[in-house]
N, C-alpha and C positions, 0 to 999 in steps of 0.2 A: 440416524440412517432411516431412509424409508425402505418400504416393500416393492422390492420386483415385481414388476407388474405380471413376471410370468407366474405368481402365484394370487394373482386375483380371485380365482376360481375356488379356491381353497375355503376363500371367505365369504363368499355368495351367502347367507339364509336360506335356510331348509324348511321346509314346515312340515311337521311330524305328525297327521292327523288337528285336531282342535292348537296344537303349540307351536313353535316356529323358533330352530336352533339359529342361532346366529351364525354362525361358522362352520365349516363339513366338521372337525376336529371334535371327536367325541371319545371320553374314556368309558371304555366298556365296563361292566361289572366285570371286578379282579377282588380278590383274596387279600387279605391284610395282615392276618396274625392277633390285631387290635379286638375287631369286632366289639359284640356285647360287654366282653371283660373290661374293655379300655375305650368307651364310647366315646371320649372328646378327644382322647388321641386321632383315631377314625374319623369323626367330623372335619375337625382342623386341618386333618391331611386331604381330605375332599375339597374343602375350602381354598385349600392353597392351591391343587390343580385344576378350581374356577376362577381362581384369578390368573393361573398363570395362560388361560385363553381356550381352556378346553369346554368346548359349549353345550356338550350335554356332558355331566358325569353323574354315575350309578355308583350305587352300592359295591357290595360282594354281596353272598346267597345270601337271601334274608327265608330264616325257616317260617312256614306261616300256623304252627300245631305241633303238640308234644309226641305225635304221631311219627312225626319226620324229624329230632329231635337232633340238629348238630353242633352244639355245645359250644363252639368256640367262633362261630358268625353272628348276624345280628338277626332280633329273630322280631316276628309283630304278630303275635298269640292273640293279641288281645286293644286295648286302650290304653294302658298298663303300658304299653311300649312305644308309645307313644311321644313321650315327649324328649329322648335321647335323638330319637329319628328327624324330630321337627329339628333339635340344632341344628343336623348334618346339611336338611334341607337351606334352614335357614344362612347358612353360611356358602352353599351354591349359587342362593339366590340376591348374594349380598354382593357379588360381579356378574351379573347375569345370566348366568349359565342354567339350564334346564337339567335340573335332579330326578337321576333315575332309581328304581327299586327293582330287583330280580327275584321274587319270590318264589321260591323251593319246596317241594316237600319228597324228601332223598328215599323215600320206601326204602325199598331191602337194601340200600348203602348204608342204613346207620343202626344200631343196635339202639338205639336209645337211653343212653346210659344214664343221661341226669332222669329223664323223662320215668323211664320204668315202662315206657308203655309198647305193645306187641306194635312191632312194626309193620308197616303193608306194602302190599306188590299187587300188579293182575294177578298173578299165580303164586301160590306156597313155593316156600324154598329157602335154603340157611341164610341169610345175610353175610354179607360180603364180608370177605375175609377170613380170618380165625375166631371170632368170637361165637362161642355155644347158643345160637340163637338165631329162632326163625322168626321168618315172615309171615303172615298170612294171607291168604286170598283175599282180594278185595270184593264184595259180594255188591249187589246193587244200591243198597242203603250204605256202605261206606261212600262209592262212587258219588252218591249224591251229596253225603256228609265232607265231601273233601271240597266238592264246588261252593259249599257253602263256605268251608273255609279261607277257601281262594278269593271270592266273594268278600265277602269281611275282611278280609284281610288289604284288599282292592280300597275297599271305602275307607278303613282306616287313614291307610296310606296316604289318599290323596288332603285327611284332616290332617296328617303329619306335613302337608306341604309338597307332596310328590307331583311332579309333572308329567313322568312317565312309565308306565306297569308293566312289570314283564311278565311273561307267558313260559314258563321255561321249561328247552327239554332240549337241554345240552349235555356234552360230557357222560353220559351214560348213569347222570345223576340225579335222574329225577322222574317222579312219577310219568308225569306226561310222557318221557322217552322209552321209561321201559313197555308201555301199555304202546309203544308204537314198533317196538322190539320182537323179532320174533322168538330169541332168543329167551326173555322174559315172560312173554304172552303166551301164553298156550289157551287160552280161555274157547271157550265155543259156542260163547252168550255174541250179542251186539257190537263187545268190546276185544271181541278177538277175531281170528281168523286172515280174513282179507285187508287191505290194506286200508280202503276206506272204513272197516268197522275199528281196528286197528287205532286209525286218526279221530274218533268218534271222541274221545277224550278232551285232544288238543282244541279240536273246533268246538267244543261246549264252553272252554276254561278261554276261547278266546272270545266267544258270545258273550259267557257272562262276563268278562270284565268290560267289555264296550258298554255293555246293555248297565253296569255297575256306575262306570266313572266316566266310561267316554266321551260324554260330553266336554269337559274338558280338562282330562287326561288322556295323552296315548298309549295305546295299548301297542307292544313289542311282543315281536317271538323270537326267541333265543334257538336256533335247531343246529344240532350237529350232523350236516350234510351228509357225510363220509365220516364210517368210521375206520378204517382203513384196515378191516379185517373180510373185504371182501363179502361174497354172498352170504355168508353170517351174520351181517348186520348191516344197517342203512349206505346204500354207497351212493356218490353224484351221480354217475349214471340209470338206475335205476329206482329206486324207494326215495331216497332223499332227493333226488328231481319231482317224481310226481307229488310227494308231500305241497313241495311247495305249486306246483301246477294246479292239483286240488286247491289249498287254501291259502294262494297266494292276494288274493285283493282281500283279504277280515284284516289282517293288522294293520296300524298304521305304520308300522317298521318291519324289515326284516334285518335280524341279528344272526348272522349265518357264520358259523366254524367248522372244523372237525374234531373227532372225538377219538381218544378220550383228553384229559388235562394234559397228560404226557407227550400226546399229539398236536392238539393246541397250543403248547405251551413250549413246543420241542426247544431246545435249548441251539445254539448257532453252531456247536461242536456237530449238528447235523444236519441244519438246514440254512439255507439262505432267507434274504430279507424276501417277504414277501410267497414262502412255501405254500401255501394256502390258495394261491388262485387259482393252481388247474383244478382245485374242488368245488370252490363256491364262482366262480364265473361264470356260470351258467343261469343263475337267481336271476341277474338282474331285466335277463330276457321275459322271463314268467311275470313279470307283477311290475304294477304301476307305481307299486308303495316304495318307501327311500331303502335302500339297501346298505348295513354297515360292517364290513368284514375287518380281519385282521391278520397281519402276516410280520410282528415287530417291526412295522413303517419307520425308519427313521429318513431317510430320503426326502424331502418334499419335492423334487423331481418325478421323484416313482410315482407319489401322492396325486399330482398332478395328471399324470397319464392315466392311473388308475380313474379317477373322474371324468377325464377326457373318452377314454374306450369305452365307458359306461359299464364300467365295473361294479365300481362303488361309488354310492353317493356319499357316504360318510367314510374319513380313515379313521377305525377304531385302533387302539392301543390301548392295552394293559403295560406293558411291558416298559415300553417309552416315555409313556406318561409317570411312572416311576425314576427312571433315570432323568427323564429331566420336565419335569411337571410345570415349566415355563417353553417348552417347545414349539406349542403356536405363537406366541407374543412373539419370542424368537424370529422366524416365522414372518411374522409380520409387519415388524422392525427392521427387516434386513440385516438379522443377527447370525445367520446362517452359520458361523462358524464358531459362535458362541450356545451350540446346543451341545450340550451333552448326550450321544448315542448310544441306546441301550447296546452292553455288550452280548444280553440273550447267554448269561451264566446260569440264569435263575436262583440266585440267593435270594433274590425276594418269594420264591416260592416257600423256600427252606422253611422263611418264619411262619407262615400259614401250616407249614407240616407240622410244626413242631411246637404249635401254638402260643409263638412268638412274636412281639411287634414286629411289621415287617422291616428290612435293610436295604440297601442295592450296593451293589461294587461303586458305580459312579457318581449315588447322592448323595451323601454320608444324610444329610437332613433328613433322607426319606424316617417317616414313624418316629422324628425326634420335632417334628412341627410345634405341637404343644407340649410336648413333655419338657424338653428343654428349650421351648424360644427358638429353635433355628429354622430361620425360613432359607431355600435354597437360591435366593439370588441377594438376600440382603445379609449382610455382617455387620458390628457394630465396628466403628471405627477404633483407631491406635488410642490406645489412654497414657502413652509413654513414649520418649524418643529413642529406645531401646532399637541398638543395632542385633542384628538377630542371624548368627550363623546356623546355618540347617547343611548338615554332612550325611551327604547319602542324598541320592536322587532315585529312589523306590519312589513307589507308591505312597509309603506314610510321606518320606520328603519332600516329591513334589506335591501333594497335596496340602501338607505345614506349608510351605515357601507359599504357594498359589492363597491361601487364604491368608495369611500375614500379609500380602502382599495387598492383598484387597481392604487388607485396614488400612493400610499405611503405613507398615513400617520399614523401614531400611533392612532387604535380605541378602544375604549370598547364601545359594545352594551351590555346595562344593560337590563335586563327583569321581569318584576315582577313575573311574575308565573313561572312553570318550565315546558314549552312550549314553543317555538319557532311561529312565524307566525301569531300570534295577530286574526284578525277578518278572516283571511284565514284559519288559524286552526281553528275556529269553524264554518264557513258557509261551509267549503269542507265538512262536516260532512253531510250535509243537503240531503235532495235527488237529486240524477242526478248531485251534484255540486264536484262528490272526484277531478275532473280534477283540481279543481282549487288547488288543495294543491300543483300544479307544481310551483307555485310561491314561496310558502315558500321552498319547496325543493331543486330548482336550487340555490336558493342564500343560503341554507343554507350551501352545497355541494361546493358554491364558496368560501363562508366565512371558510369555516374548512380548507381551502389548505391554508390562509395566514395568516402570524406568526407573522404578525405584526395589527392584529385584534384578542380581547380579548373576548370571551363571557361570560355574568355571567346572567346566570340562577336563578330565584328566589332572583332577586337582586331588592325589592320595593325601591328607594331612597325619601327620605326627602330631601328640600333645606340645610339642613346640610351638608347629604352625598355627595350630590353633588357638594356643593364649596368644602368639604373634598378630593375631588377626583384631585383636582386641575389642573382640565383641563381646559384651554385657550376659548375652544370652546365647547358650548353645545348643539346638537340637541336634540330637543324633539317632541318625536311619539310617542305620550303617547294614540292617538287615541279618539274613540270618542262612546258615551252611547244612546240609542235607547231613545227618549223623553217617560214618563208614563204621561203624562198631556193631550196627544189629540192633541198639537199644531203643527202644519204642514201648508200646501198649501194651507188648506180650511178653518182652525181655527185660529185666532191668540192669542184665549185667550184658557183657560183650560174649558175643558167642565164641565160642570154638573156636580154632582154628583157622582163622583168616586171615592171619599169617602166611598160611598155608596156599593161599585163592586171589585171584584175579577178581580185588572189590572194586566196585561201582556206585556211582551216586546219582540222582536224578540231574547234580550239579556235573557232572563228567560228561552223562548223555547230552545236555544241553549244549553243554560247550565242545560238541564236535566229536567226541571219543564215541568211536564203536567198537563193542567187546566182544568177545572170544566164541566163535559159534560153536554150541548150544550154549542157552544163558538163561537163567534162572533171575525172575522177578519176584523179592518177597516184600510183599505189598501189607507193612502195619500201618498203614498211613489212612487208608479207608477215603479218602477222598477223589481226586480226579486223578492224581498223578501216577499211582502204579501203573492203571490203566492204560493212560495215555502214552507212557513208556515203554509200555510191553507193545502197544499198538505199533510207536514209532521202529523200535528194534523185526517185528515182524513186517512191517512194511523194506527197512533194509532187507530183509532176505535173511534174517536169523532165525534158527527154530528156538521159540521160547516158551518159555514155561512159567506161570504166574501163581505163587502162592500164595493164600492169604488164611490167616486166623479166621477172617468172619465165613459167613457161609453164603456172600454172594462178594462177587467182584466189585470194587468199588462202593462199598458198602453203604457210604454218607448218602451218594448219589440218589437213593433213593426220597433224598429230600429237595433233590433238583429234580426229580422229575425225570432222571435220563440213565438210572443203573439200568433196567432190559435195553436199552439200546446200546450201551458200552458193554456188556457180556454178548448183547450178541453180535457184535462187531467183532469183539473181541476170538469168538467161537467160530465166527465164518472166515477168519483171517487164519485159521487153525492155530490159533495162542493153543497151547496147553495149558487147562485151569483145574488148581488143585484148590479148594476150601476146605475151613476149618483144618488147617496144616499150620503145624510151625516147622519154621528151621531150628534145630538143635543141635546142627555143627556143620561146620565146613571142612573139606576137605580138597586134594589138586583134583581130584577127578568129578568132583559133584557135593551135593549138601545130601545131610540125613533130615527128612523130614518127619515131623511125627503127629499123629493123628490127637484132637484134644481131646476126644472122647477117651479114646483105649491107649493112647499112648505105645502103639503100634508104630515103628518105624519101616521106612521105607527110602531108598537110594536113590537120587534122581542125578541124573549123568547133567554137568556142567563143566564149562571150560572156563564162567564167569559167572558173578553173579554182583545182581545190581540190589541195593538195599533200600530201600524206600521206606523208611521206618518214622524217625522223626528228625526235628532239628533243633539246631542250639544258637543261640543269640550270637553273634559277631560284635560281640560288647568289649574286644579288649581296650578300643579309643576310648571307651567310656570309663572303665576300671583304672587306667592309666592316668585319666586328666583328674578322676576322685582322687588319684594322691597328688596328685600336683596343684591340686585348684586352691590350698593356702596361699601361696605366692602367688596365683594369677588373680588377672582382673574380673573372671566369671564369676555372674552373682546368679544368674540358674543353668544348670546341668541338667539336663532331661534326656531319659529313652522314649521313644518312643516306635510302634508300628512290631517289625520283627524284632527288631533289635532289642527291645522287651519282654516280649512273650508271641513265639512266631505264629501264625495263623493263619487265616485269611486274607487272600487282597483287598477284599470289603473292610475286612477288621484293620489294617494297615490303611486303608483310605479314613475310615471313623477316627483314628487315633491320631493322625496330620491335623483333619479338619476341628478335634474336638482342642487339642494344643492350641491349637489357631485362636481357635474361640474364648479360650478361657484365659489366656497369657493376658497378664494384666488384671484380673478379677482378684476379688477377695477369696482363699479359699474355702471350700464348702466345711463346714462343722457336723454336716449330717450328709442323708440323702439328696443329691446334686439336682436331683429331678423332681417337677410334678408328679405324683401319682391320682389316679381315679380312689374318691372315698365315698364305699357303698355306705349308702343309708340302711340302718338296723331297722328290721321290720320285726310290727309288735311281735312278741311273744307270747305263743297264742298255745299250752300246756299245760296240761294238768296239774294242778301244784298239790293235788291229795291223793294217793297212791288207793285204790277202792281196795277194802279188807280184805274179799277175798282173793286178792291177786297176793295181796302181802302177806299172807299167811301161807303159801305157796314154800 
């Protein structure tokens, strides 16, 4: 297939100052989870998103001093760091693609925990968060002492291979921002006050890196336009306009968001493709330099117009380029319905929170590039003529069928119902959640091109039909049932009296049942679905009441990046929210709640009540065919997805595609994966204890 011509435009050359991208298609500096800990995991997955056609791609934060110290990104202190960063480079520039660095220094966001060292701000004040520890003022010999760092750190960079340097004061994370912040600044030297002394910072730190490397490196500014708190801090109409009207011709790029991550990064449960423009549409008027915004583009229709209006000259993506990090090729192939479209979940954020490699819902390869060999467009072929039953058409099922299928081997995915998509077709249904039906779509779109993968719809099997079917190999995704007992995180026996009560499951509410008004939500599940439960039943008109153990609604979500927005969804919809409660009994009139601290109860009037606690495997075709599989012809028997151990939609997409991948291999004897092995640096200790310390 070739490219439509009405995406020409797309692929035009850009020149960045001294460089010149090949293609608008650029991945912005995004988060990874990998960083410094897991440096070639991190390269390799950079690498793969420059072949897969994205023509500039960046780092995540790179910290440039033990001053701004954040532990789990990649950091260039020194020389020293130098040569992990040159792979990264060198593996962008091994498909042509122009390698960017975003270098950081987080003042009062970071304690400095590995570091030890007092953190800095324009102004004293505790550091973010709860940890027992200040900031301090930055005085005018630090101020000099950071541009020198920035400086060095610039030159470095471009020995490590960099083509492009950023200037960063995004996100509310970073020196440059808060010293533009009024909020932060209070100073009433040079560097505070008015807005131009204000930007006195930014425009030094973009001098010196031109005046550093410009010649031929471009120098980027990262700015968070809008923070979306109003005259409290930078908004488009006002500050973050003249920012860039002041110092819109110094960079060779403008990198324009809003702030903070949680806004940037807003999840699809609250915003559409493309939220981000009535902020930064306004940039491209000011400044002659290339402008590259982001709003989770997956469209290239939108892409399209966006260039056309003179929006944007670059589409950046974090998010897309994740879900499917062959999207321009795509693109320009005329593959268009072979992209994978971010669904805007943000489980890839989660691993950055939690200092984990990162994942997606719909790449299972994302952050398994080099650890395990899996690139996401290529698989290793069939090593056997194994016919291959896959039961259950979820998430784990159609993604096992979809990659079996792409090795070549002979599949049928059976389905009980006559739906496709399992727990996907019915939570897409939910509010704010239709994004997610991109899972069952992409694969179901992949599975109907190949001739050698059978679908049967409304196909419930028995262990009869199933040895009937006489296939070698059986998966089963048979998935998994929402517990009606109560037992979860806080319970481990069934509560009280519910015998007694009108129970509910997340599986009821889906399937069309509406409960008894007033109704009670007790939410042990901490992830997205009590929420969006309680949201759905309060959008019917019911008055509801949402209980949870933890001490914020939806508790996980703060690794998505979106719990303040579902509490306060939640709160302006008037949900009733009780934290840190448990249920300790049911009754016909209501449940006794009790507080965990004081174990104070308290009555809360219901006519219903829905449980969201946890779930249990729907393994009995599995347990069934374990006793019958002497007389039948199965020679593997496999769970996989819910139906093993229930979780995530991510975690059910990894456990198809990792089935996929491995069926046929020898199995592992150890650890299945590469891991990173840090070199021991000398030992540099005292090996004689001095008397007088030992006589102590």
């Amino acid at each position: 297939m070739s490219r439509d011509p009405r995406y020409d435009i797309l692929f035009e050359p850009v020149p960045i100052g001294p460089v010149t991208a090949r293609n608008r298609f650029y991945q912005v500096p995004h988060c990874n989870g990998m960083g410094r800990t897991w440096p070639t995991a991190m390269a390799v997955m950079r690498g793969v998103k420059a072949e897969g056609g994205w023509a500039v791609v960046c780092t995540e934060q790179c910290d440039i001093h033990p001053t701004g110290n954040t532990t789990k990104e990649i950091r260039l202190w020194d020389e020293q760091d130098i040569p992990y960063l040159a792979r990264t480079t060198e593996l962008i520039h091994a498909h042509g693609s122009l390698a960017g660095i975003e270098f950081v220094h987080n003042g009062y966001r970071v304690p400095n925990l590995e570091s030890r060292e007092i953190p800095l701000a324009p102004s004293a004040r505790p550091v973010f968060g709860i940890m027992p520890v200040s900031a301090r003022a930055m005085d005018k010999e630090d101020i000099r002492a950071y541009r020198v760092w920035h400086r060095r750190a610039a030159i470095n960079a471009r020995k490590a291979g960099f083509d492009l340097i950023y200037v960063y004061a995004g996100h509310d994370l970073s020196l440059p921002m808060h010293f533009l912040s009024r909020r932060h600044n209070h100073r009433c030297d040079e560097y505070g006050g008015s807005l131009e002394n204000r930007a006195r910072l930014l425009r030094e730190l973009i001098e010196d890196t031109k005046d550093a490397v410009g010649d031929t490196c471009a120098v980027a500014v990262r700015l968070a336009v809008d923070e979306l708190i109003g005259r409290a801090g930078l908004t488009s109409e006002t500050e973050g306009h003249d920012i860039i009207a002041m110092l819109g011709e110094l960079p060779d790029l403008w990198d324009v968001n809003i702030s903070a991550w949680e806004n940037d990064s807003a999840t699809a449960r609250f915003t559409e493709e493309g939220y981000q423009e009535p902020f930064t549409a306004f940039v491209k008027p000011l400044t002659s330099k290339p402008v590259v915004g982001v709003g989770r583009y997956t469209s290239p229709d939108h892409m399209v117009a966006l260039v056309r209006k003179g929006v944007l000259d670059f589409i950046g993506a974090a998010r897309p380029s994740i879900a499917d990090p062959f999207l321009p090729r795509k693109v320009e192939e005329g593959r268009l319905d072979d992209i994978r479209e971010c669904i805007g979940c943000n489980i890839c954020a989660s691993g950055d929170k939690l200092a984990a490699p990162i994942r997606c819902t719909q790449n299972p390869t994302m952050g398994e590039e080099w650890r395990r060999g899996w690139h996401p467009e290529r698989i290793a072929p069939k090593t056997s003529n194994d016919r291959i039953l896959v039961v259950g058409a979820g998430p784990a099922g159609l993604e096992a069928a979809r990659a079996l299928g792409q090795r070549g081997y002979e599949v049928m995915l059976a389905e009980a119902t006559r739906e496709l998509g399992g727990r996907v077709s019915r939570e897409c249904r939910l509010p704010g959640l239709a994004t997610w039906g991109r899972v069952r779509d992409w694969r179901v779109t992949q599975l109907r091109k190949m001739p050698n993968v059978g679908l049967y719809l409304e196909s419930r099997l028995d262990p009869d039909a199933v040895i009937e079917a006489e296939c070698p190999v059986v998966v089963l995704a048979t998935g998994a049932r929402w517990r009606r007992d109560g037992v979860g995180r806080q319970h481990a026996f069934a509560l009280p009296g519910l015998d007694r009560a009108k129970i509910y499951t997340p599986d009821d509410i889906m399937a069309g049942q509406l409960p008894e008004d007033p109704v009670v939500v007790f939410d042990d599940d901490h992830y997205y679905m009590g929420g969006v439960v309680a949201e759905m039943l309060r959008l019917a008109g019911l008055t509801v009441t949402l209980i949870t153990p933890e001490s914020l609604v939806s508790s996980f979500t703060q690794f998505t990046l979106e719990q303040v927005a579902i509490q306060r969804r939640l709160l302006e919809l008037g949900v009733g929210i009780m934290t840190s409660k448990t249920v300790i009994g049911v009754g016909e009139n209501g449940i006794e709640a009790a507080c965990l601290y004081t174990n104070r109860s308290e009555h809360v009037p219901a006519a219903s009540i829905v449980l969201v606690t946890s779930q249990t495997p729907a393994d009995e075709l599995y347990h069934a065919l374990q006793a019958q599989q002497d007389g039948a012809a199965i020679h593997k028997l496999v769970r996989i997805g819910d139906c093993l151990a229930p979780g995530t939609i991510a975690a059910a997409i990894y456990a198809g595609h990792r089935l996929a991948r491995e069926h046929g291999g020898a199995p592992a004897d150890g650890v299945d994966f590469k891991r990173e092995n840090v070199a021991l640096a000398p030992l540099c200790i005292p090996l004689v204890v001095p008397s007088a310390v030992a006589t102590q």
